[in-house]
N, C-alpha and C positions, 0 to 999 in steps of 0.2 A: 433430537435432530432427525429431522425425515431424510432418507435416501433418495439420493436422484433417482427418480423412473426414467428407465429408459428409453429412447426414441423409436420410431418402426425402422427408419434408415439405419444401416451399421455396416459395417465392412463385408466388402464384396467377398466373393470366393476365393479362395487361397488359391496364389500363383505359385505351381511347385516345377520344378525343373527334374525332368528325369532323369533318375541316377543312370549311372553305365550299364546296371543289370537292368534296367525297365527299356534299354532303348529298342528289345526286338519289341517289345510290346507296345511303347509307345504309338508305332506305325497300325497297328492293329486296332482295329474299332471294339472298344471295350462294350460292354452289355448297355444301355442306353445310350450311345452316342451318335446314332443315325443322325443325318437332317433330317429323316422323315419321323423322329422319335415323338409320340403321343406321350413324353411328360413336357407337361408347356406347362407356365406360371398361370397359377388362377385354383389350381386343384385343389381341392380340398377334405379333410378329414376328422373326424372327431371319435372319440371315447368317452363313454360317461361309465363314471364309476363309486360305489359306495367304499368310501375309508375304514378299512379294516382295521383291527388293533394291530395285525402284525406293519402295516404300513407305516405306523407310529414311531416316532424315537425313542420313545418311553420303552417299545419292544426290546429295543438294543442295550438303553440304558435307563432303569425304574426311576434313576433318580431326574429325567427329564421328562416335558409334558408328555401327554397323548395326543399331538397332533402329526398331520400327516408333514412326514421327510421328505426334507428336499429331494434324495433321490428317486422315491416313491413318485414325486411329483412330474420331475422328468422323466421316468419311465413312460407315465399316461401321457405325454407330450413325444415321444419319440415313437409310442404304438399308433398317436393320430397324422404322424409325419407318413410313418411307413405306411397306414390306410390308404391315406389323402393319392397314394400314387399306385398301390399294388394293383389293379386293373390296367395299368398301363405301361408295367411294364414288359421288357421284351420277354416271350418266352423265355420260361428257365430263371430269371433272373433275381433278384431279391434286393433291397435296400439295407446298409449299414449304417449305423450311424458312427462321425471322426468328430465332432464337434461340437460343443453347445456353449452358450451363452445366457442363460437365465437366470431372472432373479426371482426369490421367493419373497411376497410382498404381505402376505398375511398368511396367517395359521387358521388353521380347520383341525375339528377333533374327530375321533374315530367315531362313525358312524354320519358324518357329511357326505352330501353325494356332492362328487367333483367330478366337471365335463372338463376336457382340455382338449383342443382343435389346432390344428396347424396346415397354411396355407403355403403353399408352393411359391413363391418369391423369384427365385432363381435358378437356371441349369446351364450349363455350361459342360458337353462334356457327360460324362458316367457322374457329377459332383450337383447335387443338389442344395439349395437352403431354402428352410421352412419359416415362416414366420410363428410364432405359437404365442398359445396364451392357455392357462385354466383357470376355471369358474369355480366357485362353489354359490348357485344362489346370484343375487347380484352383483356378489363380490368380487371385483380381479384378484387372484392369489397370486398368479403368477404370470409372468411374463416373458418371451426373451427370441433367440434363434437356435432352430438345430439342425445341421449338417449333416447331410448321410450322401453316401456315395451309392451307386449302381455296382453289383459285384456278380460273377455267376457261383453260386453255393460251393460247387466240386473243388474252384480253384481255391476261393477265397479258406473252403475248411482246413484244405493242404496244405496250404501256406499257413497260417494258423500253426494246423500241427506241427508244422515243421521247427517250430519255434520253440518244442517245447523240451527242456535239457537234456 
């Protein structure tokens, strides 16, 4: 039974409510959120890459093939998110990613070159979505959206660390 592919349209960006600690920050224009902000929908970005054996799931577990892993896959798909915009963005700033949606639709074995691209869709705010897809050859492998937000490095590592036990 073949799986549904999924459509280019999919749900908008997350509507979050800020808690009681974000509300001094709320008011404060986070690192891409100008009107005048140079990420506008249309950018784009890609990475082409040869399938390593450590890429493989076979690396993780011998007793599975040699092709390239899902998360291997979305990696190359969230470095053509973060490309597609790093020229644009505000000094200082850098892209995270909070979100993804992908499907892996076909297998590739180590040593395939796989391109994977992702197109700027939506912004709203510091909150991005990418549309993506990768290649190997003519083949679609994969498919789907990824989400990343606008963050400035200093606060975002802080915070981070601060989480840690």
């Amino acid at each position: 039974m073949k799986r549904p592919v999924p459509t280019k349209k999919r749900s908008k960006l997350p509507k979050t409510a800020a808690r009681p600690d974000q509300k001094a920050q709320a008011n404060s224009s986070p690192p891409g959120a100008t009107s005048d902000s140079k990420l506008r929908p249309g950018l784009e970005g890609s990475i082409e890459r040869v399938v390593l054996q450590e890429w493989t799931i076979a690396s993780l577990d011998p007793r599975l093939p040699a092709v390239l892993s899902t998360p291997h896959m979305i990696a190359l798909m969230e470095i053509a998110a973060a490309q597609a915009i790093l020229a644009e963005l505000p000094l200082g700033a850098i892209s995270v990613g909070t979100r993804i949606e992908v499907d892996h639709l076909k297998a590739v074995p180590a040593g395939a070159t796989v391109r994977a691209t992702a197109r700027l869709v939506e912004h709203e705010g510091r909150f991005l979505v990418f549309d993506v897809e990768a290649r190997s050859g003519v083949h679609l492998i994969g498919r789907g959206r990824v989400f990343r937000a606008v963050v400035e490095p200093r606060k975002f590592h802080a915070d981070a660390h601060s989480r840690t036990s």
